[in-house]
N, C-alpha and C positions, 0 to 999 in steps of 0.2 A: 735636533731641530733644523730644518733645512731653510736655505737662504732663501726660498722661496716665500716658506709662511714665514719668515721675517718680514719680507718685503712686502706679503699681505696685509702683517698686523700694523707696518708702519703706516700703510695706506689705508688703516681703518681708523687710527690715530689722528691722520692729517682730516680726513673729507669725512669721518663719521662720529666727531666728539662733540655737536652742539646736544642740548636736553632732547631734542626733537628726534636725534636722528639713534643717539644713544639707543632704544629697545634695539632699531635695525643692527646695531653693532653686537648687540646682544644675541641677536638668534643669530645672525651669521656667523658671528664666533662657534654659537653653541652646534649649528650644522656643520663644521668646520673641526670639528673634533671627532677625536676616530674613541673617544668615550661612549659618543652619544651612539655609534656605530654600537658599537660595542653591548650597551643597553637596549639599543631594537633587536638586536640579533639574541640577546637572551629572552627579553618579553617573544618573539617570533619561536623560539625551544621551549617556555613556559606553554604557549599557546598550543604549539602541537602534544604534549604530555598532560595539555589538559584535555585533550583531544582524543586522549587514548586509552590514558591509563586509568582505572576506577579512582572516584575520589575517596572511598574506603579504602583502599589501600597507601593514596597520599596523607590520610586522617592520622595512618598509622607512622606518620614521621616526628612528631613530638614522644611516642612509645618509643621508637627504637632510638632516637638523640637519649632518652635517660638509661636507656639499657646502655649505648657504650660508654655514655655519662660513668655510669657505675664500674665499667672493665677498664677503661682509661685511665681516671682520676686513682687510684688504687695502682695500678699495676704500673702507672707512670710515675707515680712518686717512689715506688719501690725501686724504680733504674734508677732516680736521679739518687736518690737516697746510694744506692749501692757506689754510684758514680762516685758521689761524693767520698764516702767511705777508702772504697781504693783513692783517692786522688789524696787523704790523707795519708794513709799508710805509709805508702811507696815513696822511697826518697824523690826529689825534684831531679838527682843528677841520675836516676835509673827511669828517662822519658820515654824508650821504647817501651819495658815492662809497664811503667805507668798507664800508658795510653791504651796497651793490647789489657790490662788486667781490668781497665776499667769500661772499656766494651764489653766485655765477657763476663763477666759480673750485673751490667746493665741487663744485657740479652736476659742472665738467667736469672736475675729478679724478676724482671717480664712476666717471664715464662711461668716462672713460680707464682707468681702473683693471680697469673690469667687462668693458670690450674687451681687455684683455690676459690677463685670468682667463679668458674664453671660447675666446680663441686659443692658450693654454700652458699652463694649469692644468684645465680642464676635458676637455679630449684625454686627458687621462694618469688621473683620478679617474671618468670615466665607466664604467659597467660596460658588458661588451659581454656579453650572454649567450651570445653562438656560440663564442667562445673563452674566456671567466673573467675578460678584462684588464679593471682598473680597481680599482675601489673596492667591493664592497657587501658589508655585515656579514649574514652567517646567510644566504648564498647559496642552499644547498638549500637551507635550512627555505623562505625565499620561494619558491623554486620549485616545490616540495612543493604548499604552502600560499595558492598563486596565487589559489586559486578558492574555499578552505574557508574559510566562517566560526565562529568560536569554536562557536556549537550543534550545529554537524557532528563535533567531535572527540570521541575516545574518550571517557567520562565523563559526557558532555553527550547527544548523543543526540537534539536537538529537533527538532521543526516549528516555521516560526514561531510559529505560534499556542500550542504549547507554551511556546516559549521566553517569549513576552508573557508566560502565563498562569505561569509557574515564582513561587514564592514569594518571591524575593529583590525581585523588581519589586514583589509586592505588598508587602512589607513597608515599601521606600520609600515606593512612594506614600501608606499609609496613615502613616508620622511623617510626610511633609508634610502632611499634610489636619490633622495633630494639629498641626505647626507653624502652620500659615497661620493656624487656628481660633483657637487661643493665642495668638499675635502680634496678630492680630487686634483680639482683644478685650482685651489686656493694654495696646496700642498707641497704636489709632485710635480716636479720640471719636469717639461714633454722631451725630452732627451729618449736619446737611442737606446740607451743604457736603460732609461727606466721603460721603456717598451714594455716589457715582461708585468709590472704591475700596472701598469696604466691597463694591458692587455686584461688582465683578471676585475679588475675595479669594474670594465669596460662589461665584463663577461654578468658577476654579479648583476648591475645594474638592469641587464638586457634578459634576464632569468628571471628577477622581478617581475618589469612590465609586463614579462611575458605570461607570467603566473596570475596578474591582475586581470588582463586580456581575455587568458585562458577561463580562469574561473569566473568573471561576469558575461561570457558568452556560451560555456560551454551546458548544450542538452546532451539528453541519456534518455529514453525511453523506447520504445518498441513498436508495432504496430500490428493487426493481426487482418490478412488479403486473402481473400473468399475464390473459390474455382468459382465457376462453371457447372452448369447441369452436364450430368456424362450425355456421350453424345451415342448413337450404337456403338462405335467401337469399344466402347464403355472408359475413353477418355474423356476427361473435364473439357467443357469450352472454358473461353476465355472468360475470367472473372471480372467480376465491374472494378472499376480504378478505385482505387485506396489512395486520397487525398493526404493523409495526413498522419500524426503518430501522435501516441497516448504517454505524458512524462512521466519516467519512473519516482521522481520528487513531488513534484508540486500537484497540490489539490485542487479540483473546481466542484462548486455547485450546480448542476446540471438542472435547469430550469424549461418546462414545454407548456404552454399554454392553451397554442393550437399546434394542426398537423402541417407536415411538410407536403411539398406536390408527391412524394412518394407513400402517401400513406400516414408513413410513421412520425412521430414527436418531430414537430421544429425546437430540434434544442437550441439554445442560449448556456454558453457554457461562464461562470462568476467566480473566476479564483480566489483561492482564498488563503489569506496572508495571515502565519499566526496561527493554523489550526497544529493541537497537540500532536503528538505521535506517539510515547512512550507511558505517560501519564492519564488515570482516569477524571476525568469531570464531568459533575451534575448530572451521577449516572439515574435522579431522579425525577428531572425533566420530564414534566406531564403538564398538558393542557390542563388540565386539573387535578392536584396530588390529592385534594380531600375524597376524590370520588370513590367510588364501590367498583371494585374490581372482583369479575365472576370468579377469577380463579382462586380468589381469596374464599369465598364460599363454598366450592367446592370440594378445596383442600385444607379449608379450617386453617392455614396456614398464614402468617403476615410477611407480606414481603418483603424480601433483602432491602434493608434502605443503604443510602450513598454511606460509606462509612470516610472516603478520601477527605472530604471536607474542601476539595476543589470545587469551585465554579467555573464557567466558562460564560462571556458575553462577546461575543465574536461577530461585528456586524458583515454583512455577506454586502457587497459592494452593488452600486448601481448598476443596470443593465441598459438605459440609456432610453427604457421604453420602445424597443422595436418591436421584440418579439414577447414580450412579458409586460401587460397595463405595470405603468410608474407607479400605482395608488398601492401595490401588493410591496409589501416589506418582509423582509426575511433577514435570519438571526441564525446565529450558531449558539446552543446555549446547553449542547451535554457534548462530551462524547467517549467513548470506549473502546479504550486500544486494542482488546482481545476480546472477542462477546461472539453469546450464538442471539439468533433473535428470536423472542419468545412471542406467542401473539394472546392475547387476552380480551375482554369486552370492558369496557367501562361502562355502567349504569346509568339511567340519569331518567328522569321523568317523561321529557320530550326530546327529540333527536335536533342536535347544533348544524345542522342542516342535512336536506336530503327526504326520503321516507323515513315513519318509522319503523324499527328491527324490533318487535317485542320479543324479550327472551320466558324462557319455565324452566323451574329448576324443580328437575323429577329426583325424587326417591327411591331406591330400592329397597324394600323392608321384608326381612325374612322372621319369620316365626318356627324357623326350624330348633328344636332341641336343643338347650344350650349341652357343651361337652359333655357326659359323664350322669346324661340324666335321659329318660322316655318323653318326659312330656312336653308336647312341643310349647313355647311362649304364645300367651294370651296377646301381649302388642307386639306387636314388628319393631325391631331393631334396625336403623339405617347401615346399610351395607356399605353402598355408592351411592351417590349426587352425578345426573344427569344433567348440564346444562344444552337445551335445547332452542332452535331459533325456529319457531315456526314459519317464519316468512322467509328462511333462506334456503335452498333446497339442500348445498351443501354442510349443513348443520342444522338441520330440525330433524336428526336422528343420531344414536347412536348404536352399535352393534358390534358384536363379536361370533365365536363361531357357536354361540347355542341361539342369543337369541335378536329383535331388532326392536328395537323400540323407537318410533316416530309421532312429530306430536305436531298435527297442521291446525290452522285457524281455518273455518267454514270450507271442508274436503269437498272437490268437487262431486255434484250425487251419481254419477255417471262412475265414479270408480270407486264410492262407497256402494255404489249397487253391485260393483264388480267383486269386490271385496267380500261380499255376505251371498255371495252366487254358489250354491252347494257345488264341489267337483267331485268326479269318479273316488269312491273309497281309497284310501292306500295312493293317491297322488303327491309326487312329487314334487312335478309340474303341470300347469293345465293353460288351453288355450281356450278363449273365450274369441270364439268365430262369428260375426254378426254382417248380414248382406240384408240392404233394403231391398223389398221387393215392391208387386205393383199392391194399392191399396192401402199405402202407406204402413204396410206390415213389416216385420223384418225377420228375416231366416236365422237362428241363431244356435247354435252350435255349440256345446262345451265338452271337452275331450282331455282328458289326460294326455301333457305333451312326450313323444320320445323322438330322438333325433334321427332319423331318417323315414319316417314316417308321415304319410299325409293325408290331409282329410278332405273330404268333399263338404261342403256345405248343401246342406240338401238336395234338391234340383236345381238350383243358379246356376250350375255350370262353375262356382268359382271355386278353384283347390290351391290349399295352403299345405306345402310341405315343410318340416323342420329340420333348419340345417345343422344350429347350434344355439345352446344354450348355455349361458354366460353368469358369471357371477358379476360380472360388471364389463360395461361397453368393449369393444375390441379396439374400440380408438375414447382418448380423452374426450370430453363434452366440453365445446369452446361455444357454447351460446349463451350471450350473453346474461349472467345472473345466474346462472347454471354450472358457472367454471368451476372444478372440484367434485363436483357433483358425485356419486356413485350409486348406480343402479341395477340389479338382475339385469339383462339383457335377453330377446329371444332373435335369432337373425332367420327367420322366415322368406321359404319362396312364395312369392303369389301368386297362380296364371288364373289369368280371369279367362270367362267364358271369349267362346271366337266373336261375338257382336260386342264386345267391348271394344272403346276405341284404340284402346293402345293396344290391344291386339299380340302382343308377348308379355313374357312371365315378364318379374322382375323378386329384389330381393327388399325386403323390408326386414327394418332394426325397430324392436320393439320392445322400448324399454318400461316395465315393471311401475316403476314409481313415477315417474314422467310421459303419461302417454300423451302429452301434447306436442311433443318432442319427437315421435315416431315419422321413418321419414322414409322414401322409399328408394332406391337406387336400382338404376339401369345397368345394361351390362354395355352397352354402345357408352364412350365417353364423351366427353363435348371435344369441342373443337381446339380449341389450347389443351388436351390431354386430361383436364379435370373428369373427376367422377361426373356422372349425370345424375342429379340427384332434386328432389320435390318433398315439399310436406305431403304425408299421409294419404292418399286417394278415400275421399270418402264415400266410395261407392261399397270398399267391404272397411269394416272395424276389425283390429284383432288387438284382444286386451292380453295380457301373458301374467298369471300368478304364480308365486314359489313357496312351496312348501316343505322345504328344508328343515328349514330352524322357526324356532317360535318368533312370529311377527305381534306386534304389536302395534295398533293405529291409533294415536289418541285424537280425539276428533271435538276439539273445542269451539262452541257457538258464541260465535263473536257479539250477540247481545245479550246473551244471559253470564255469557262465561264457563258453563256447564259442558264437561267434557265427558263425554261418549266414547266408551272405549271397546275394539274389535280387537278379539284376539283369534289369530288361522295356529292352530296347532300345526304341528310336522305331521303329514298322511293325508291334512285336506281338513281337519275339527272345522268348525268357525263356532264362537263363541261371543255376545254381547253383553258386555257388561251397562250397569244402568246408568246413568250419567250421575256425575260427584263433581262437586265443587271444590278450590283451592284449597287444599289443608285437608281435604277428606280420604280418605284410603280406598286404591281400589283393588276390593279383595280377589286374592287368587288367580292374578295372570298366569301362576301355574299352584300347586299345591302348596299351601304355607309361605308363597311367595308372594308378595303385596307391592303396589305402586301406590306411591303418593306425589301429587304434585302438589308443593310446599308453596313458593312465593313465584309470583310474574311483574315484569317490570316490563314499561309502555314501550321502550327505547335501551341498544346497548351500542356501542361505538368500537367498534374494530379498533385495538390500538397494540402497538409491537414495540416492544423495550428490550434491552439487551442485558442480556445473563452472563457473567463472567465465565471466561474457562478458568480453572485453577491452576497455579503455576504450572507444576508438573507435565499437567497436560497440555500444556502450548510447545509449538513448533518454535526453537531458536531462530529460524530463517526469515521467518513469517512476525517476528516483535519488530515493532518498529514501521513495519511497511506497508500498513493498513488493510495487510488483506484480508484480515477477519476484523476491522474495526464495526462503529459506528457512531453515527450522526445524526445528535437531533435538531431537528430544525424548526425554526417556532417561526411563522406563518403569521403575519399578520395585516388585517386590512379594516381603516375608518368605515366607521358606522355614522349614516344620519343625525343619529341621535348625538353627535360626540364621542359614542366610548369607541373603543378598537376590538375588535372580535381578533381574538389567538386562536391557535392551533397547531401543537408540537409534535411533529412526525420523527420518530426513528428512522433511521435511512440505513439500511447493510451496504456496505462498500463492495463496487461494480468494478473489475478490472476492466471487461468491454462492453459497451452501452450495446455493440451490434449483439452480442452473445446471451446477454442477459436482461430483457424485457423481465423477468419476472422479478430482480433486485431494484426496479424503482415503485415508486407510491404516488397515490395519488390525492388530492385533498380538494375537498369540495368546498367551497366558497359559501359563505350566507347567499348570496344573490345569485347563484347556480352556476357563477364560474368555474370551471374546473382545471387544474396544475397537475403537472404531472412531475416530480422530484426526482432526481439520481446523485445520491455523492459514488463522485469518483475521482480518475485522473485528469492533470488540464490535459486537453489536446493540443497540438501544434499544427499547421499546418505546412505542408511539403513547399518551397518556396520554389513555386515555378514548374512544378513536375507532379506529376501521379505514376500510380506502378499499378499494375497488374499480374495475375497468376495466370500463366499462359499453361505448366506443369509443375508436376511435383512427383520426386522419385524418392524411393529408400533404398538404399544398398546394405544388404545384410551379410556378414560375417557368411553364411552358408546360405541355403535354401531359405533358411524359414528363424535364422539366428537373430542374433541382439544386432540392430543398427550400427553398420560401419560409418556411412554416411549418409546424410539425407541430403535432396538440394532441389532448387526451385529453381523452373527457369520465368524470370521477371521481366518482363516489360516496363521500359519507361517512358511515359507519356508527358511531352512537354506542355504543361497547362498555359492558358496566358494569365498573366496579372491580374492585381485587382481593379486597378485602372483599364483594362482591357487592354488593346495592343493583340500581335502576332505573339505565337509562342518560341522561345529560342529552341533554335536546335531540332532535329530531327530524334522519331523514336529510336530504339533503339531495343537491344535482347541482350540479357544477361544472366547465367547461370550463376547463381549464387549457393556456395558453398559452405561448410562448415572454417574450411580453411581459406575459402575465396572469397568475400564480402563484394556486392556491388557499391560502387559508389556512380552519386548520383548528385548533381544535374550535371556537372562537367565531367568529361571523359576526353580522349585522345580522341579528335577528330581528324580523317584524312582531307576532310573536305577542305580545315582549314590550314591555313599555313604552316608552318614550321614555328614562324618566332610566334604567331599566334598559339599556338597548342605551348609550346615551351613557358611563354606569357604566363597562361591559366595553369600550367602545372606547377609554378613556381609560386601564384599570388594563391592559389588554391588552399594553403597552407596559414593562410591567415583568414580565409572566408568565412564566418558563423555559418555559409546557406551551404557550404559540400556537405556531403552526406555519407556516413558508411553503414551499408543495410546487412547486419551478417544472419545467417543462421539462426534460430532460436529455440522454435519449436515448432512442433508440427500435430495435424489430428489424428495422432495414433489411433487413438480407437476408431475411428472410422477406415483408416488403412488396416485393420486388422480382422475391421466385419467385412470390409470389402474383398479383402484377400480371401477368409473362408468362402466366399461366393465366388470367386474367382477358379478357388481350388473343385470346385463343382460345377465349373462350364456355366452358372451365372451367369456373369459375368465374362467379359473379355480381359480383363485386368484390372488388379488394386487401384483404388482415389483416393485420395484425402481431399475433403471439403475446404481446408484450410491450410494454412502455413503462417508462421510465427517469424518475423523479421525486430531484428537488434536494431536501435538507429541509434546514430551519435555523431557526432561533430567532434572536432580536436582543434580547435579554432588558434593559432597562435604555437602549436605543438614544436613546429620548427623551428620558432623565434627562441621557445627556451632551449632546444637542443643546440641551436649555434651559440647560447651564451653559457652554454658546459662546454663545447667544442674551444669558445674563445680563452676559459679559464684553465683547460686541459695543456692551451697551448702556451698562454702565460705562467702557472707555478713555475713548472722548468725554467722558463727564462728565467723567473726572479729568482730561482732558488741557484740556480750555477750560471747561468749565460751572464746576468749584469755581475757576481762577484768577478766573476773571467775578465769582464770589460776593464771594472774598477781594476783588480792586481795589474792587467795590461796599459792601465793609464797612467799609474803610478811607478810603475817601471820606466815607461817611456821618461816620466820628469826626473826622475833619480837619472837617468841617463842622459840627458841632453843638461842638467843640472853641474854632472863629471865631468863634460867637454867645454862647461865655458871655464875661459882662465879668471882668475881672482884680476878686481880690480885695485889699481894701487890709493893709498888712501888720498883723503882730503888733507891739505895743508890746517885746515882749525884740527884734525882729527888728531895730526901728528903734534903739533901744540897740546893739546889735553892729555896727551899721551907723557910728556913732559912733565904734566904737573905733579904735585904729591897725591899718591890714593888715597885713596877713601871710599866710604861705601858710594856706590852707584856710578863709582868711574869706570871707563871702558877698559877693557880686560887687556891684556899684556897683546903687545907686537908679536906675530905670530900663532895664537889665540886662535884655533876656526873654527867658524859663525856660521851656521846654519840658515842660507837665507828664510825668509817665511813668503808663503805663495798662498793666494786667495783658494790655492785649492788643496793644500793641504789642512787652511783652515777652516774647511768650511763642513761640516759633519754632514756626510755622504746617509741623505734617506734610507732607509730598510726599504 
């Protein structure tokens, strides 16, 4: 005990003993003891082992305490036992033999003991996990819990770095830095001597804050900066500025209401605190769970229900009513940490807003010969179940490579007139060619189509050649309600007569099932480089049939219900069947093969819910990090009336909102509002700065090898504030490496001074806003199609359209390295430098101790020395007496 903390506890005795002040004397004691050090620092070692290790494997720490329970107790009684035995035997006066015969008898009782526990006791206590035999407490939970550690379970929820960053660690570490500080100086004299510990207390303390610091400031995420359109040289221009980076931890709900001045979504981005990672919940989350779901019907099958027996009610935070009306509420209320998304219809009488979607669920029924017998079946047996959307164009049919079956509500009569138009025998394809003439008559034309072939249309002067002919468009169909779509295709030239106005050919796309959709294209582009493109000239019609595979049109009269059905054989047949009512059979779309349309419903509702992957089949990389998650979200907004109208969307998880328009949803509102939804990552914004892609190179091992390195040269663009203001700093150019990382907003300026740049490079280090942007990744596949063009004179040279940048902050990284450097520098000290001081100071007093002369005594002394002894009288004349000195007694701290 050092005369220090003597001198503290004196001074807590004198100024801290009334009732009042008594607790204070009590924590400052208790911060004041190197115990309490002592217990942070093992809760701080519990805390990371709970951080790491499965808690299936810690389960299994009562199993192994009775296993050595059992080798111990047994094999330790047999030493002591043997101990004992020799310590009888051997006489007392034979102490060598004694003590060596009864170690050695110990040891091989042991041994003996531990070899009979491993050959009879351990057999029978061991677990076998392929059959249950043996011993192990909380069998399934360890098994369960093999691989999971504590921040993986329900409740918890972490990433590492979350888990570091969670409050309970901070709260330790900051009462130890309170304890070390207090101990410290309550404790240890500021002595030269104790330099060396004062230096490590000092070091500890400053590793702390600096960990506290580090981990409530520091981000991790990425970003991903768009080139440029190639220019002729067939280099990128300069890409637009890339604002800001996407967190690789933390979530947000991505909310659009209306558009931005760019077109696209004005998002509203709503973090969100508390959503799972590792764990499934309320994977049966549905605006309506009672409802009829088509795929239920068509595959006879009942859906997987939640078996977890988690919930989830996670409210999504206020957006503050800028960009999003305040009266819309939303809610986290499933989600699925591994799922593909599945899409389905819900049923329902009348549609929860919007048009109605009436769906048919067709039949296929064969009457062909059951196995093993001639004659074929009198009723048709259901094969497959068609569900069909007549009013959607991408699903009011379905088809394969024999036949198509389609089923509209009131078919326009202009292409059921086209549909029942005899064509040339043995056609494949055929073009139906129509030009008004004078007299309101029309020239009209039908011709089996082949591709390079063209026809005149009567006298009009107008010729249609054919270029090609498609099983489906050459480009996707993006007009609106038609997305998905698939159609035959024909891509026809058309030169009209010379007194027409446009006066040259052009090309027309004319598509099959969509002729409203036909549209014509110029060969002159516009002016920004766009196609020249128009609806349909109706000065000539050109309708295009296929006769492939067996079509089939179901053509239902939307006031009686009665459907009419046209079947075109392969070669050109046409075929009408008589119209039949729901439930009635319509015979013979081919021989013994039969159509039934069984049930229709007024309204079905697009709704996507998420399918589990099965362990095996998930990516180790990918648990945990939401990239194949989802999220549902329940939507909801007051009605008039008082109730609240719901609505629970599935959301697939969007790594970048710019890359992927197809991973968000959108959700119609009772009162025609429309939302448009994205879970993803939160975004951050660049403090002060934006970057751009000025290039980007790949360096290959050889010619055409695996990537040695890849690198971007980046621009950094000093933005101004959000208050507005000038921007700091001038731009600037940096090639950003694999092994070279830009950092960003401050950098070594010549412009500025010396102690200025030195300044920023040394406070830099505690900044949250420096930036380091490395490497990440890049648009292989586009450098890879661009190079094959390249390698063919294409092209002038490979592009990637993109590039993948690392971003991260180290905020405080320094402050902990110099309090490892400060503790690196203290152990030594304490461990040999202060013992050195101490033998060197206690030498000194034995020395200067030797030089002084003895003094002669006192006259009373010499009197008592007279008298008669007895106990406590002073020791004989002569007698030497070892002075005592406050520093030999004073017990020298560790």
């Amino acid at each position: 005990m050092s005369r220090k903390w003597q001198q503290s506890k004196r001074w807590d005795a004198e100024h801290l003993s009334s009732p009042a002040l008594r607790p204070v004397r009590w924590v400052l004691h208790a911060f004041s003891s190197i115990t309490l050090a002592v217990v942070l620092l093992t809760i701080v070692a519990i805390y990371g082992v709970l951080a790491s290790v499965p808690i299936g494997m810690l389960a299994l720490a009562p199993t192994w305490l009775v296993y050595g329970l059992t080798l111990v107790v047994p094999a330790g009684l047999s030493a002591v036992g043997a101990f004992a035995v020799v310590r009888m035997v051997v006489p007392e006066n034979r102490a060598v033999l004694r003590l060596g015969g009864s170690i050695v008898a110990s040891i091989v009782a042991f041994s003996a003991a531990s070899i009979l526990w491993y050959g009879a006791v351990w057999p029978a206590v061991h677990f076998d996990p392929v059959d249950g035999s043996g011993l192990r407490f909380f069998a399934d939970f360890v098994k369960a819990k093999e691989a999971i550690t504590l921040r993986r379970l329900p409740g918890f929820e972490m990433t590492e770095l979350e888990f570091y960053s969670w409050w309970p660690l901070h709260l330790v570490l900051i009462a130890f830095v309170v304890n070390m500080v207090v101990a410290t100086v309550r404790r240890i004299e500021f002595t030269f001597k104790n330099l060396g510990v004062l230096t490590v207390h000092t070091g500890i303390v400053i590793i702390a804050l600096g960990s506290v610091y580090y981990q409530g400031l520091k981000k991790e995420g990425d970003t991903i900066v768009f080139a440029g359109t190639p220019g002729p040289d067939g280099a990128p221009a300069v890409g637009t500025t890339q604002t800001g980076f996407y967190d690789n931890t933390y979530i947000a709900l991505w909310i659009a209401q209306r558009s931005a001045w760019t077109g696209g979504p004005d998002w509203e981005q709503r973090s969100l605190r508390g959503l799972p990672r590792y764990n499934d919940y309320g994977l049966d989350a549905a605006s309506n769970a009672s409802a009829t779901r088509l795929g239920e019907l068509v595959t006879n099958e009942t859906p997987a229900t939640d078996s977890s027996g988690l919930t989830l009610d996670l409210p999504v935070p206020d957006g503050g009513g800028q960009r999003v009306d305040p009266d819309i509420g939303f809610r986290i209320v499933g989600y699925a940490t591994y799922a593909e998304p599945r899409e389905d219809w819900e049923l329902s009488p009348a549609p929860m807003s919007g048009e109605a979607r009436p769906v048919r669920l067709v039949e296929l029924l064969s009457r062909l010969p059951v196995e093993g017998s001639d004659e074929p079946r009198e009723v048709g047996e259901p094969q497959f179940r068609f569900p069909l959307h007549p009013t959607v164009p991408s699903h009011r049919l379905t088809e394969n490579n024999t036949f198509v079956i389609e089923h509209v509500i009131g078919a326009d009569p202009q292409r059921i007139g086209d549909l029942l138009t005899p064509v040339p025998p043995q056609s494949a394809h055929a073009l139906i060619l129509e030009v008004p003439v004078e007299g309101g008559q029309v020239a009209r034309t039908v011709v089996a189509a082949s591709v390079g072939e063209e026809y005149v249309i009567g006298d009009t002067g107008w010729r249609v050649g054919v270029k090609q002919l498609l099983p489906q468009p050459p480009f996707p169909i993006i007009t609106e309600g038609y997305e998905d779509a698939n159609t035959p295709t024909a891509v026809v030239r058309v030169t009209p007569p010379e007194r027409h106005p446009d006066g040259v050919g052009y090309d027309r796309y004319v598509y099959e099932r969509f002729p409203e959709l036909n549209q014509d294209i110029f060969d002159t582009p516009q002016a920004d480089g766009r196609p020249n493109r128009r609806d349909a000239d109706p000065s000539i019609r050109v309708a295009y049939l296929e006769f492939t595979r067996l079509r089939v049109l179901l053509d239902e009269d939307p006031a009686t219900g009665l459907i009419r059905t046209i079947v075109r054989e392969p070669g050109g047949g046409i075929r009408v069947i008589e119209p039949t009512g729901y439930g009635e059979v319509i015979p013979n779309m081919v021989e013994l093969i039969d159509l039934r349309v069984t049930d229709a419903w007024d309204h079905a509702e697009r709704v996507e819910f998420p399918v589990q992957v099965p362990e095996p089949d998930r990516e180790k990389r990918f648990v945990g990090t939401h990239d194949f998650a989802m999220a549902a979200v329940e939507v909801s907004v007051p009605q008039s009336s008082g109730d609240v109208w719901t609505d629970v969307v599935w959301l697939p998880f969007v790594r970048y909102l710019e890359t992927s328009p197809d991973l968000t949803r959108q959700v119609r509102l009772p009162d025609g509002r429309e939302i448009t939804l994205a879970f993803g990552r939160r975004r951050h914004p660049f403090p002060g700065f934006g970057i751009r892609l000025i290039d980007f190179e790949m360096i290959a091992y050889d010619h055409r090898g695996a990537p040695r390195d890849y690198q971007s040269l980046i621009r950094v663009v000093p933005q101004a504030g959000p208050n507005g203001g000038s921007p700091l700093g001038e731009p600037y150019e940096h090639v950003a490496k694999l092994n070279a990382p830009l950092r960003a907003p401050f950098v070594w300026d010549d412009s500025r001074s010396a102690v200025s740049n030195a300044a920023i490079m040394v406070t830099r280090g505690l900044n949250p806003n420096q930036f380091k942007l490395s490497q990440a990744g890049w648009d292989q596949q586009g450098w890879q199609q661009t190079q094959s063009l390249a390698d063919t004179g294409a092209l002038p040279r490979p592009f990637a359209r993109f590039t993948i940048l690392q971003v991260g902050n180290n905020p405080g990284i320094h402050v902990i390295a110099f309090g490892g450097v400060l503790m690196s520098i203290g152990i030594p000290w304490a461990f040999y430098v202060k013992p050195w001081l101490v033998r060197r100071e206690k030498a000194k007093l034995a020395a200067a101790h030797a030089k002084k002369p003895a003094a002669p005594p006192a006259p009373e002394a010499a009197q008592e020395r007279e008298s008669p002894r007895g106990p406590g009288t002073p020791q004989e004349p002569g007698t030497p007496q070892e002075p005592e000195t406050p520093q030999e007694k004073e017990t020298v701290p560790a």
